[in-house]
N, C-alpha and C positions, 0 to 999 in steps of 0.2 A: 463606513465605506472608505476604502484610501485610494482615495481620488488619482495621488499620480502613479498608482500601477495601475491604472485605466489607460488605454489607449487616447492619443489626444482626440480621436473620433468619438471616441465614448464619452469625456470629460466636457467636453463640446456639448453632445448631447442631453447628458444629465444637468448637466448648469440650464441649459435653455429652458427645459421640460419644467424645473424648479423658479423659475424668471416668468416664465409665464402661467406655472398654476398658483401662484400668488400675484397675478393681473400686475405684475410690473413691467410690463411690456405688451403690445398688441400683436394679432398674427402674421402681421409684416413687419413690424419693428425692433428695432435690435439687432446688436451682430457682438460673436464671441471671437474669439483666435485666441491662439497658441501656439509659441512659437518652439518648434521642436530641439534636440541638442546637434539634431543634422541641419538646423539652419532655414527647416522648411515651415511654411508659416499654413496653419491647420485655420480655417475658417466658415463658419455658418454659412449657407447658402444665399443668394438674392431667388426672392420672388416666391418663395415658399412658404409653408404655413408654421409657425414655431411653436405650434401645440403639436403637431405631430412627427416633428423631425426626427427618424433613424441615424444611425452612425454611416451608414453609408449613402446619407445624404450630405457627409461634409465634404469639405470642398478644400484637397491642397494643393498650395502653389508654392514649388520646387525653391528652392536658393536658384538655382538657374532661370526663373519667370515662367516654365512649366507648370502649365495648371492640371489637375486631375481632379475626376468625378464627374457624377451623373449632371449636375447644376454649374450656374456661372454664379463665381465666387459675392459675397457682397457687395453692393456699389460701393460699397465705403469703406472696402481693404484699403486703398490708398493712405489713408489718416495709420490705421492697424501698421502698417508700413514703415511710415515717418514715425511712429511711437516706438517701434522699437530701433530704427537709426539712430534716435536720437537717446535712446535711453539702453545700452548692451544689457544691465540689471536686472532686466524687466521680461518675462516669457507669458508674457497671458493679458490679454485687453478684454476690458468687456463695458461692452456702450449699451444706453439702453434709455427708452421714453417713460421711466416709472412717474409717477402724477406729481407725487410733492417735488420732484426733482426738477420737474418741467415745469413747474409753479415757479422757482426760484428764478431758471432759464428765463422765460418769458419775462420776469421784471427785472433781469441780470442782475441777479444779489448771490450772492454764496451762503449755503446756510453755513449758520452759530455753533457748530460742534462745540464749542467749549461753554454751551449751556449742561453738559455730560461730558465727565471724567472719560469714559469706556467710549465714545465716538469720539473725541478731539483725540485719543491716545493711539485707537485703533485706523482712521482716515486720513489721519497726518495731515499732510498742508495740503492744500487746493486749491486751484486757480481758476483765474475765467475765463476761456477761448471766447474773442472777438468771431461775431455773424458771419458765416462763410456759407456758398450753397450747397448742399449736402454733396458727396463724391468730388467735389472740387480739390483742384491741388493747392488752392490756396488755405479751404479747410483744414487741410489736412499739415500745411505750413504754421498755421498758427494753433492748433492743439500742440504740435510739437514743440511750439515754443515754450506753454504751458510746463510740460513735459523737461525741459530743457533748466526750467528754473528750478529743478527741484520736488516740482508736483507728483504726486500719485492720483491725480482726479483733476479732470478740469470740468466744471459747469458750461455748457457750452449754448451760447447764448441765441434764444427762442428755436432749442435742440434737444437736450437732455443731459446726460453725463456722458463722461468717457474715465472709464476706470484703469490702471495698470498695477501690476503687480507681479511678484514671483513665481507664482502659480493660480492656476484659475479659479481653485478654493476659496483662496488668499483675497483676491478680487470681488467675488462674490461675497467675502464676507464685508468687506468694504464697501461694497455697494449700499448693501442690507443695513447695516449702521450709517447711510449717509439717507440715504430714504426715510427710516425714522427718525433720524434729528431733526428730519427739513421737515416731518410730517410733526414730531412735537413742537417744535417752532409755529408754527401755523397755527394749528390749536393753541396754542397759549397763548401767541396777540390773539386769539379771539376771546378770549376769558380775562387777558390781564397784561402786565409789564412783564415780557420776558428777560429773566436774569441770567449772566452770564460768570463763571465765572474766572479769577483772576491764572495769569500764568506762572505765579510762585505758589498757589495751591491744584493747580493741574500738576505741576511737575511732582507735587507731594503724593499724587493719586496712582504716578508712574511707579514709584521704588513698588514692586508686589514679584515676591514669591510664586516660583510657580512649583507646582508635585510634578515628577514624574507619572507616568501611566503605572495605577495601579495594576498587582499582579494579583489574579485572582484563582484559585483553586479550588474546582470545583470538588476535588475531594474532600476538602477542608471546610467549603462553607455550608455553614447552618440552612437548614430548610426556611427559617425565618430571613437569612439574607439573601438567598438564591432571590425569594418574593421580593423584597426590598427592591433589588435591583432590578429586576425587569420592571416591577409598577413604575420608579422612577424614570428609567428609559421610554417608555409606554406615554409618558404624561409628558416629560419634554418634547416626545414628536410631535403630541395633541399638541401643546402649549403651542410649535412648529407652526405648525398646518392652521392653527386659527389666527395667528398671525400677535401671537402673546411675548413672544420670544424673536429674536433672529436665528441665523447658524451658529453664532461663535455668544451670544448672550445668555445670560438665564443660567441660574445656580438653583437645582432642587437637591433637596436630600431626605431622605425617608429613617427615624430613629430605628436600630433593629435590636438591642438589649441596652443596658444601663453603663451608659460610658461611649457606645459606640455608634453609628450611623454610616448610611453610605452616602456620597458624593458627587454630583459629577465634577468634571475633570473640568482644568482652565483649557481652551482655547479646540475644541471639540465638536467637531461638527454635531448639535446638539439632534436634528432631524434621521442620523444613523447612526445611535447611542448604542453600544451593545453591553450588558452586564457587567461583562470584563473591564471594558473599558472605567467602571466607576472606582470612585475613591474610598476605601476605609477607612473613618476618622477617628480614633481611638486617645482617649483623654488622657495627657502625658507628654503625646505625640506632637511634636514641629509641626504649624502649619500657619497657614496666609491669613489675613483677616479675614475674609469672608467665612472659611473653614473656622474663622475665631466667632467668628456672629454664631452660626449654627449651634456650635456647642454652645453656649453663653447661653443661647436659646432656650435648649435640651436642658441644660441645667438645673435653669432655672424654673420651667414649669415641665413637671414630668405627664401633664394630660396634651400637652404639645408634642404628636408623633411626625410632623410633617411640617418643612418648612420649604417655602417657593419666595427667590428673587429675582425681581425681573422690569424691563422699564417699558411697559405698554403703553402707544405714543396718546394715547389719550388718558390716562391716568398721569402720565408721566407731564402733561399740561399743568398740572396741577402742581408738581413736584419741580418746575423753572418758575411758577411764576409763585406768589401769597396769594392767591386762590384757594377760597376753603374748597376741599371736597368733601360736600355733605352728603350723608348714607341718608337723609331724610326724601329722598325722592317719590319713595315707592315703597311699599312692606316688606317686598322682598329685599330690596336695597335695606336696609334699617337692618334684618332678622340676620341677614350673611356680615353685612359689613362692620354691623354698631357703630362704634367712635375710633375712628381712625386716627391716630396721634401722627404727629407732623414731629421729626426728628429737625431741627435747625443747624446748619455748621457743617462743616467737614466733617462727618460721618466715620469715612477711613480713619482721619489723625484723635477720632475716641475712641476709648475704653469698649470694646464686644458688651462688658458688663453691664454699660449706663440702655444701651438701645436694649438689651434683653429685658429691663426691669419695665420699661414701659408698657410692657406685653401685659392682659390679663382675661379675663372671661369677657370681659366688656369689651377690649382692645384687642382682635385678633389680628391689628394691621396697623401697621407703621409704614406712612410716605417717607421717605428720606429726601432733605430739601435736595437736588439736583444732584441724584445718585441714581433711588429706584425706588421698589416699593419691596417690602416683608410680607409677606402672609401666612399665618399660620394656620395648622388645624391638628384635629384629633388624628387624622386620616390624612392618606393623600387627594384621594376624593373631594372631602369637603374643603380642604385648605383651593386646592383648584377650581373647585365649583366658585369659593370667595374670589379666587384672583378673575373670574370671567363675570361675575356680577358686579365687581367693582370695574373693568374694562367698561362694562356696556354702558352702568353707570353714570360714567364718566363722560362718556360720548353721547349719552341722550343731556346732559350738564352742560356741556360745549355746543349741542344741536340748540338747546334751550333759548342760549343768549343771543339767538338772529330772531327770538320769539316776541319774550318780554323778561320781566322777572322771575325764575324761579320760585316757589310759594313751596317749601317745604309743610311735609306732616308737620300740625301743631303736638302742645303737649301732652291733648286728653288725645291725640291717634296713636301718639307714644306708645303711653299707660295702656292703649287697649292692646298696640299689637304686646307688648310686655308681658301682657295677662295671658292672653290667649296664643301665646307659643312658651309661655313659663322662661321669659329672660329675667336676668338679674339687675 
Protein backbone atom coordinates (compact mmCIF):
# COMPACT_ATOMS: atom_id res chain seq x y z
CA UNK A 1 0.00 0.00 0.00
CA UNK A 2 1.44 3.76 -0.74
CA UNK A 3 0.33 5.30 1.99
CA UNK A 4 0.82 9.08 0.67
CA UNK A 5 -1.53 8.62 -2.30
CA UNK A 6 -3.99 8.09 0.57
CA UNK A 7 -5.83 10.81 1.59
CA UNK A 8 -4.58 12.17 4.93
CA UNK A 9 -8.13 10.99 6.22
CA UNK A 10 -7.38 7.70 5.16
CA UNK A 11 -3.53 7.54 6.27
CA UNK A 12 -5.07 8.62 9.63
CA UNK A 13 -7.24 5.98 9.63
CA UNK A 14 -5.10 3.12 8.58
CA UNK A 15 -2.06 3.98 11.01
CA UNK A 16 -4.72 3.98 14.08
CA UNK A 17 -6.68 0.62 13.04
CA UNK A 18 -2.74 -0.86 12.84
CA UNK A 19 -1.77 0.98 16.41
CA UNK A 20 -4.56 -0.54 17.98
CA UNK A 21 -4.88 -4.12 16.43
CA UNK A 22 -1.40 -4.73 17.77
CA UNK A 23 -2.75 -3.35 21.63
CA UNK A 24 -0.38 -0.51 21.29
CA UNK A 25 -2.64 1.87 22.38
CA UNK A 26 -6.23 1.81 24.18
CA UNK A 27 -9.80 2.90 22.85
CA UNK A 28 -9.36 6.38 23.97
CA UNK A 29 -5.69 6.71 23.64
CA UNK A 30 -3.66 8.00 21.21
CA UNK A 31 -3.77 10.72 18.69
CA UNK A 32 -2.35 10.82 14.89
CA UNK A 33 -2.05 14.25 12.64
CA UNK A 34 -0.83 15.34 9.54
CA UNK A 35 0.10 18.11 8.44
CA UNK A 36 -1.16 18.82 4.91
CA UNK A 37 0.95 20.95 1.74
CA UNK A 38 -2.13 23.32 2.18
CA UNK A 39 -0.95 23.99 5.73
CA UNK A 40 -4.06 22.34 7.21
CA UNK A 41 -3.31 20.05 10.14
CA UNK A 42 -5.57 16.49 9.72
CA UNK A 43 -6.24 14.94 13.19
CA UNK A 44 -7.77 11.91 15.10
CA UNK A 45 -10.72 12.66 16.85
CA UNK A 46 -11.27 13.18 20.96
CA UNK A 47 -13.70 10.99 22.71
CA UNK A 48 -14.12 8.16 20.26
CA UNK A 49 -13.40 4.62 20.01
CA UNK A 50 -9.79 4.00 17.94
CA UNK A 51 -10.77 0.33 17.00
CA UNK A 52 -13.34 1.56 15.02
CA UNK A 53 -12.52 4.98 13.39
CA UNK A 54 -13.68 5.79 9.62
CA UNK A 55 -11.93 8.50 7.50
CA UNK A 56 -14.66 10.63 7.94
CA UNK A 57 -14.33 10.52 11.51
CA UNK A 58 -11.21 12.70 11.14
CA UNK A 59 -11.11 15.93 12.17
CA UNK A 60 -9.36 19.08 10.10
CA UNK A 61 -8.43 22.21 11.43
CA UNK A 62 -7.72 24.88 8.64
CA UNK A 63 -4.30 27.07 8.63
CA UNK A 64 -6.97 29.63 9.40
CA UNK A 65 -8.03 27.80 13.08
CA UNK A 66 -11.25 26.53 11.11
CA UNK A 67 -12.16 23.18 12.35
CA UNK A 68 -14.20 20.75 10.26
CA UNK A 69 -16.02 17.30 10.92
CA UNK A 70 -18.48 15.30 12.63
CA UNK A 71 -16.11 15.24 16.23
CA UNK A 72 -13.90 17.77 18.39
CA UNK A 73 -10.43 17.48 17.29
CA UNK A 74 -8.06 15.88 20.07
CA UNK A 75 -7.42 17.51 23.45
CA UNK A 76 -3.99 17.36 22.67
CA UNK A 77 -3.76 18.99 19.15
CA UNK A 78 -2.16 21.89 20.96
CA UNK A 79 1.43 19.92 21.56
CA UNK A 80 0.50 18.47 17.36
CA UNK A 81 0.76 22.30 16.90
CA UNK A 82 3.93 23.43 18.59
CA UNK A 83 5.51 20.22 16.91
CA UNK A 84 5.18 21.42 13.87
CA UNK A 85 6.03 25.43 14.73
CA UNK A 86 8.77 24.28 15.89
CA UNK A 87 10.01 21.69 13.56
CA UNK A 88 8.78 23.10 9.23
CA UNK A 89 10.59 19.30 8.40
CA UNK A 90 8.16 17.42 10.00
CA UNK A 91 4.35 16.62 8.30
CA UNK A 92 3.07 13.74 10.48
CA UNK A 93 3.03 13.35 14.68
CA UNK A 94 1.91 10.43 16.11
CA UNK A 95 1.58 9.99 20.16
CA UNK A 96 0.58 6.93 21.66
CA UNK A 97 0.34 4.87 25.32
CA UNK A 98 2.18 1.52 23.91
CA UNK A 99 3.21 -0.65 27.44
CA UNK A 100 6.98 -0.85 27.26
CA UNK A 101 7.00 2.88 26.12
CA UNK A 102 4.92 3.79 29.26
CA UNK A 103 7.10 1.51 31.32
CA UNK A 104 10.19 3.77 30.53
CA UNK A 105 7.70 6.99 30.88
CA UNK A 106 6.68 6.19 34.45
CA UNK A 107 10.44 5.70 35.57
CA UNK A 108 11.74 8.61 33.06
CA UNK A 109 14.42 6.64 31.42
CA UNK A 110 14.80 6.64 27.60
CA UNK A 111 15.17 3.32 26.21
CA UNK A 112 18.91 1.93 24.91
CA UNK A 113 18.42 1.81 20.95
CA UNK A 114 21.88 1.32 20.62
CA UNK A 115 21.58 -2.23 22.28
CA UNK A 116 20.43 -2.70 18.07
CA UNK A 117 22.12 -1.36 14.93
CA UNK A 118 18.45 -1.16 12.90
CA UNK A 119 16.59 0.82 16.06
CA UNK A 120 19.50 3.45 17.10
CA UNK A 121 19.81 4.03 13.05
CA UNK A 122 16.26 4.09 12.34
CA UNK A 123 14.84 6.41 15.88
CA UNK A 124 17.53 8.65 15.88
CA UNK A 125 17.97 10.87 18.93
CA UNK A 126 15.32 11.10 21.64
CA UNK A 127 14.56 13.24 24.29
CA UNK A 128 12.65 13.34 27.50
CA UNK A 129 9.69 16.00 27.76
CA UNK A 130 9.49 17.15 31.40
CA UNK A 131 5.61 16.23 33.42
CA UNK A 132 3.13 18.55 31.98
CA UNK A 133 -0.91 18.03 32.36
CA UNK A 134 -2.27 16.38 29.28
CA UNK A 135 -3.89 19.27 26.73
CA UNK A 136 -1.87 22.00 28.68
CA UNK A 137 0.04 24.68 26.83
CA UNK A 138 2.80 24.05 28.97
CA UNK A 139 2.79 20.31 27.68
CA UNK A 140 2.75 21.21 24.69
CA UNK A 141 5.80 23.99 25.30
CA UNK A 142 8.13 21.61 26.46
CA UNK A 143 7.71 18.45 23.81
CA UNK A 144 8.49 21.38 21.52
CA UNK A 145 11.41 22.02 23.14
CA UNK A 146 12.30 18.39 22.94
CA UNK A 147 11.59 18.74 19.32
CA UNK A 148 13.54 21.95 19.07
CA UNK A 149 16.89 20.23 19.98
CA UNK A 150 17.02 18.03 17.31
CA UNK A 151 14.62 15.14 18.42
CA UNK A 152 12.42 13.00 16.35
CA UNK A 153 10.72 11.21 19.60
CA UNK A 154 10.55 12.56 22.99
CA UNK A 155 9.51 10.08 26.04
CA UNK A 156 7.19 11.98 27.65
CA UNK A 157 7.36 11.53 31.33
CA UNK A 158 4.35 9.28 33.22
CA UNK A 159 2.63 9.81 29.36
CA UNK A 160 4.05 7.86 26.61
CA UNK A 161 5.77 8.91 23.37
CA UNK A 162 5.39 11.50 20.94
CA UNK A 163 6.76 10.61 17.44
CA UNK A 164 7.55 13.19 14.43
CA UNK A 165 8.46 12.57 11.13
CA UNK A 166 8.17 13.13 7.18
CA UNK A 167 5.41 11.21 6.68
CA UNK A 168 3.09 9.04 8.88
CA UNK A 169 4.58 5.65 7.60
CA UNK A 170 7.86 7.00 8.52
CA UNK A 171 6.48 7.64 12.12
CA UNK A 172 4.79 4.56 12.53
CA UNK A 173 7.81 2.87 11.55
CA UNK A 174 9.64 4.71 14.38
CA UNK A 175 7.34 4.05 16.87
CA UNK A 176 7.23 0.19 16.17
CA UNK A 177 11.30 -0.03 16.46
CA UNK A 178 11.19 2.19 19.67
CA UNK A 179 8.34 -0.20 21.35
CA UNK A 180 10.51 -3.12 20.71
CA UNK A 181 13.94 -1.87 21.96
CA UNK A 182 12.24 -0.63 25.17
CA UNK A 183 10.32 -4.16 25.25
CA UNK A 184 13.82 -6.06 24.45
CA UNK A 185 15.41 -3.91 27.20
CA UNK A 186 13.09 -5.06 29.73
CA UNK A 187 13.25 -8.62 29.00
CA UNK A 188 16.82 -8.66 29.09
CA UNK A 189 17.39 -6.90 32.65
CA UNK A 190 15.22 -9.62 33.52
CA UNK A 191 17.44 -12.45 32.35
CA UNK A 192 20.81 -10.74 32.49
CA UNK A 193 23.25 -7.41 31.83
CA UNK A 194 21.99 -5.58 29.09
CA UNK A 195 24.82 -4.71 26.56
CA UNK A 196 24.99 -1.85 24.54
CA UNK A 197 26.79 -1.26 21.87
CA UNK A 198 29.71 1.37 21.06
CA UNK A 199 29.21 4.56 18.61
CA UNK A 200 32.17 3.84 16.28
CA UNK A 201 30.61 0.40 15.59
CA UNK A 202 26.89 1.79 15.28
CA UNK A 203 28.18 4.03 12.60
CA UNK A 204 29.89 0.79 10.89
CA UNK A 205 26.28 -0.72 10.78
CA UNK A 206 25.08 2.67 9.10
CA UNK A 207 27.37 2.50 5.50
CA UNK A 208 24.51 -0.24 3.84
CA UNK A 209 23.48 -0.39 0.29
CA UNK A 210 20.22 -0.19 -0.50
CA UNK A 211 18.29 -2.08 -4.27
CA UNK A 212 16.06 -0.28 -5.91
CA UNK A 213 12.44 -1.83 -6.31
CA UNK A 214 12.71 -4.84 -8.16
CA UNK A 215 10.87 -5.10 -11.55
CA UNK A 216 9.06 -7.99 -11.86
CA UNK A 217 7.48 -9.46 -15.04
CA UNK A 218 4.93 -11.55 -14.94
CA UNK A 219 5.45 -12.78 -18.24
CA UNK A 220 8.90 -13.75 -17.64
CA UNK A 221 8.64 -15.35 -14.34
CA UNK A 222 8.66 -19.04 -13.64
CA UNK A 223 5.78 -20.67 -12.09
CA UNK A 224 8.28 -21.71 -9.32
CA UNK A 225 8.87 -17.96 -8.55
CA UNK A 226 5.38 -16.40 -9.11
CA UNK A 227 5.08 -19.25 -5.62
CA UNK A 228 8.19 -17.97 -4.06
CA UNK A 229 6.90 -14.78 -3.94
CA UNK A 230 3.58 -14.75 -2.84
CA UNK A 231 4.65 -17.53 0.10
CA UNK A 232 7.23 -15.05 1.11
CA UNK A 233 4.84 -11.86 1.18
CA UNK A 234 2.02 -14.35 2.83
CA UNK A 235 4.66 -15.12 5.81
CA UNK A 236 5.99 -11.59 6.38
CA UNK A 237 2.31 -10.29 7.05
CA UNK A 238 2.00 -13.61 9.40
CA UNK A 239 5.37 -12.81 10.88
CA UNK A 240 3.36 -8.90 10.93
CA UNK A 241 0.37 -9.72 12.62
CA UNK A 242 2.03 -12.09 15.30
CA UNK A 243 3.98 -9.59 16.27
CA UNK A 244 7.63 -11.44 14.83
CA UNK A 245 8.55 -8.64 12.66
CA UNK A 246 7.79 -4.65 12.76
CA UNK A 247 6.85 -2.64 9.38
CA UNK A 248 10.17 -1.73 8.17
CA UNK A 249 12.09 -5.00 9.89
CA UNK A 250 12.49 -8.61 8.82
CA UNK A 251 14.36 -9.92 5.75
CA UNK A 252 12.66 -13.35 4.29
CA UNK A 253 13.70 -15.06 1.24
CA UNK A 254 12.48 -18.21 -0.41
CA UNK A 255 15.42 -20.19 -2.71
CA UNK A 256 13.56 -20.78 -6.30
CA UNK A 257 16.35 -22.55 -8.68
CA UNK A 258 20.21 -22.88 -8.20
CA UNK A 259 21.89 -19.40 -8.05
CA UNK A 260 18.87 -17.65 -7.43
CA UNK A 261 16.14 -16.59 -4.65
CA UNK A 262 13.72 -14.04 -3.99
CA UNK A 263 13.98 -11.12 -1.42
CA UNK A 264 12.25 -8.62 0.24
CA UNK A 265 13.09 -5.31 -0.34
CA UNK A 266 15.03 -2.65 2.45
CA UNK A 267 12.76 -0.29 4.08
CA UNK A 268 9.16 -1.87 2.91
CA UNK A 269 6.21 -1.75 4.54
CA UNK A 270 6.66 -5.42 5.26
CA UNK A 271 2.49 -5.96 6.52
CA UNK A 272 1.48 -4.97 2.35
CA UNK A 273 4.22 -6.95 0.70
CA UNK A 274 3.06 -7.44 -2.92
CA UNK A 275 5.06 -10.09 -5.30
CA UNK A 276 6.39 -7.42 -7.29
CA UNK A 277 7.56 -5.53 -4.97
CA UNK A 278 10.32 -8.44 -4.07
CA UNK A 279 13.89 -8.73 -4.90
CA UNK A 280 15.73 -11.12 -7.34
CA UNK A 281 18.96 -12.27 -6.05
CA UNK A 282 21.00 -13.87 -8.68
CA UNK A 283 24.75 -14.96 -8.02
CA UNK A 284 27.27 -12.57 -9.74
CA UNK A 285 24.93 -9.88 -8.93
CA UNK A 286 25.86 -6.41 -6.60
CA UNK A 287 24.32 -6.69 -3.37
CA UNK A 288 24.14 -5.54 0.42
CA UNK A 289 25.17 -7.75 3.19
CA UNK A 290 22.16 -9.19 4.25
CA UNK A 291 21.35 -10.21 0.47
CA UNK A 292 25.38 -11.46 1.00
CA UNK A 293 24.24 -13.69 4.27
CA UNK A 294 21.36 -15.26 2.15
CA UNK A 295 23.14 -16.49 -0.62
CA UNK A 296 26.28 -17.56 1.56
CA UNK A 297 23.44 -19.45 3.17
CA UNK A 298 22.00 -21.06 -0.11
CA UNK A 299 25.45 -21.93 -0.99
CA UNK A 300 26.40 -23.48 1.23
CA UNK A 301 23.63 -26.09 2.25
CA UNK A 302 21.62 -26.77 -0.77
CA UNK A 303 18.69 -28.76 1.59
CA UNK A 304 18.31 -25.01 3.06
CA UNK A 305 15.22 -23.65 0.90
CA UNK A 306 14.12 -20.91 3.16
CA UNK A 307 15.86 -18.36 5.20
CA UNK A 308 13.95 -15.76 7.87
CA UNK A 309 15.84 -12.66 9.78
CA UNK A 310 14.35 -10.91 12.28
CA UNK A 311 14.60 -9.56 16.01
CA UNK A 312 11.66 -10.99 18.11
CA UNK A 313 11.83 -8.91 21.37
CA UNK A 314 11.97 -11.79 23.51
CA UNK A 315 14.53 -13.91 21.55
CA UNK A 316 16.25 -10.97 20.90
CA UNK A 317 16.67 -10.80 25.10
CA UNK A 318 18.83 -13.23 24.57
CA UNK A 319 20.86 -11.68 21.73
CA UNK A 320 21.86 -8.01 24.12
CA UNK A 321 22.49 -9.74 26.90
CA UNK A 322 25.16 -13.70 27.43
CA UNK A 323 22.10 -15.48 28.21
CA UNK A 324 22.20 -18.92 26.82
CA UNK A 325 18.96 -19.57 25.02
CA UNK A 326 18.49 -23.22 25.69
CA UNK A 327 16.09 -25.36 23.15
CA UNK A 328 16.07 -27.78 26.26
CA UNK A 329 12.85 -26.52 27.61
CA UNK A 330 10.27 -28.70 26.11
CA UNK A 331 10.32 -31.63 23.18
CA UNK A 332 9.04 -29.43 21.07
CA UNK A 333 11.47 -26.69 21.77
CA UNK A 334 14.54 -29.35 21.53
CA UNK A 335 12.88 -31.12 18.03
CA UNK A 336 12.37 -27.28 16.11
CA UNK A 337 15.22 -25.58 17.55
CA UNK A 338 18.23 -28.08 18.50
CA UNK A 339 21.40 -26.03 19.21
CA UNK A 340 21.30 -22.59 18.47
CA UNK A 341 24.88 -21.21 17.87
CA UNK A 342 25.46 -17.67 19.29
CA UNK A 343 27.50 -15.64 16.44
CA UNK A 344 29.80 -12.95 18.70
CA UNK A 345 31.08 -9.44 17.16
CA UNK A 346 29.87 -7.38 14.60
CA UNK A 347 28.11 -9.63 12.50
CA UNK A 348 27.96 -6.91 9.50
CA UNK A 349 31.99 -6.09 9.39
CA UNK A 350 32.23 -10.44 8.90
CA UNK A 351 32.71 -12.55 6.00
CA UNK A 352 28.56 -13.89 4.88
CA UNK A 353 30.92 -17.09 4.53
CA UNK A 354 32.03 -17.55 8.35
CA UNK A 355 27.91 -17.09 9.70
CA UNK A 356 26.75 -19.48 6.67
CA UNK A 357 29.39 -22.47 7.92
CA UNK A 358 27.83 -22.60 11.24
CA UNK A 359 24.64 -23.65 9.85
CA UNK A 360 23.92 -27.51 9.83
CA UNK A 361 21.33 -30.38 10.45
CA UNK A 362 21.77 -29.91 14.14
CA UNK A 363 22.10 -25.99 13.89
CA UNK A 364 19.18 -24.54 12.10
CA UNK A 365 19.52 -21.19 14.01
CA UNK A 366 22.07 -18.71 14.54
CA UNK A 367 21.50 -15.67 17.47
CA UNK A 368 23.67 -12.95 16.25
CA UNK A 369 25.00 -11.13 19.51
CA UNK A 370 22.92 -7.64 19.19
CA UNK A 371 21.75 -7.93 15.54
CA UNK A 372 19.02 -10.68 15.30
CA UNK A 373 18.39 -14.13 14.90
CA UNK A 374 18.77 -16.61 11.32
CA UNK A 375 16.54 -19.31 10.90
CA UNK A 376 16.53 -21.73 8.64
CA UNK A 377 14.57 -24.55 6.95
CA UNK A 378 13.63 -26.92 4.16
CA UNK A 379 10.46 -24.80 3.52
CA UNK A 380 9.17 -21.63 4.34
CA UNK A 381 6.86 -23.28 6.65
CA UNK A 382 9.07 -25.09 8.70
CA UNK A 383 11.88 -22.36 8.88
CA UNK A 384 8.77 -20.14 10.39
CA UNK A 385 7.03 -22.63 12.30
CA UNK A 386 11.18 -22.61 14.04
CA UNK A 387 11.19 -18.89 14.21
CA UNK A 388 7.64 -18.89 16.37
CA UNK A 389 8.81 -21.90 18.55
CA UNK A 390 11.80 -20.39 19.37
CA UNK A 391 9.79 -16.65 20.05
CA UNK A 392 7.54 -18.64 22.58
CA UNK A 393 10.55 -20.25 23.82
CA UNK A 394 12.05 -17.68 24.69
CA UNK A 395 9.41 -15.87 26.60
CA UNK A 396 8.23 -18.92 28.68
CA UNK A 397 12.61 -18.66 29.49
CA UNK A 398 12.12 -14.95 30.49
CA UNK A 399 8.54 -15.87 32.26
CA UNK A 400 10.73 -18.63 34.10
CA UNK A 401 13.11 -16.52 35.97
CA UNK A 402 10.25 -14.61 38.40
CA UNK A 403 9.72 -18.60 39.14
CA UNK A 404 12.86 -20.33 40.06
CA UNK A 405 15.66 -22.00 38.10
CA UNK A 406 15.01 -23.40 34.79
CA UNK A 407 15.74 -27.42 35.10
CA UNK A 408 16.24 -28.25 31.45
CA UNK A 409 15.60 -32.03 29.70
CA UNK A 410 18.55 -33.96 31.06
CA UNK A 411 20.64 -36.22 28.74
CA UNK A 412 18.77 -39.64 28.79
CA UNK A 413 15.26 -37.19 27.64
CA UNK A 414 17.78 -36.17 24.86
CA UNK A 415 18.58 -39.50 23.59
CA UNK A 416 14.96 -40.49 23.95
CA UNK A 417 13.29 -37.54 22.09
CA UNK A 418 16.56 -38.15 19.46
CA UNK A 419 15.29 -41.66 18.95
CA UNK A 420 11.94 -41.35 18.74
CA UNK A 421 11.78 -38.42 16.04
CA UNK A 422 15.17 -39.94 14.19
CA UNK A 423 17.35 -36.66 14.98
CA UNK A 424 21.02 -36.78 14.43
Amino acid sequence: MNYNALHPAEQLMEIMKRIYARRLTTTSGGNLSIKDEDGNLWITPGGTDKGTLTKEDMVCIRADGTVCGPHKPSSEYPFHLRIYETRKDLHAVLHAHSPALVAFSSVRKIPDTAILPSAYLECGKIGLAQYAMTGSRQLGERIAEVFRQGCDAAIMENHGVVIGAENLLEAFGKFEALETAARIQIHAAAIGNVNSLDKELLEAYSERKVFPTAKFDLEEASDEEKAARSEVCSFAARAYRQGLITCMQGSFSQRITQGKFVLTPWQRDRFYLKPEDLLLIEKGKEMDWMAAVHQAIYQAHPNINSILYCQPPYTMAFAVTKEVLDSRIIPESYVMMREILRFEGAAKLADPRKLAELFGESTPIVLIENDGILVTGQSMLQAFDRLEVTENSAMAMVMARSLGEMIPIDEKGLEEIQAGFHLK
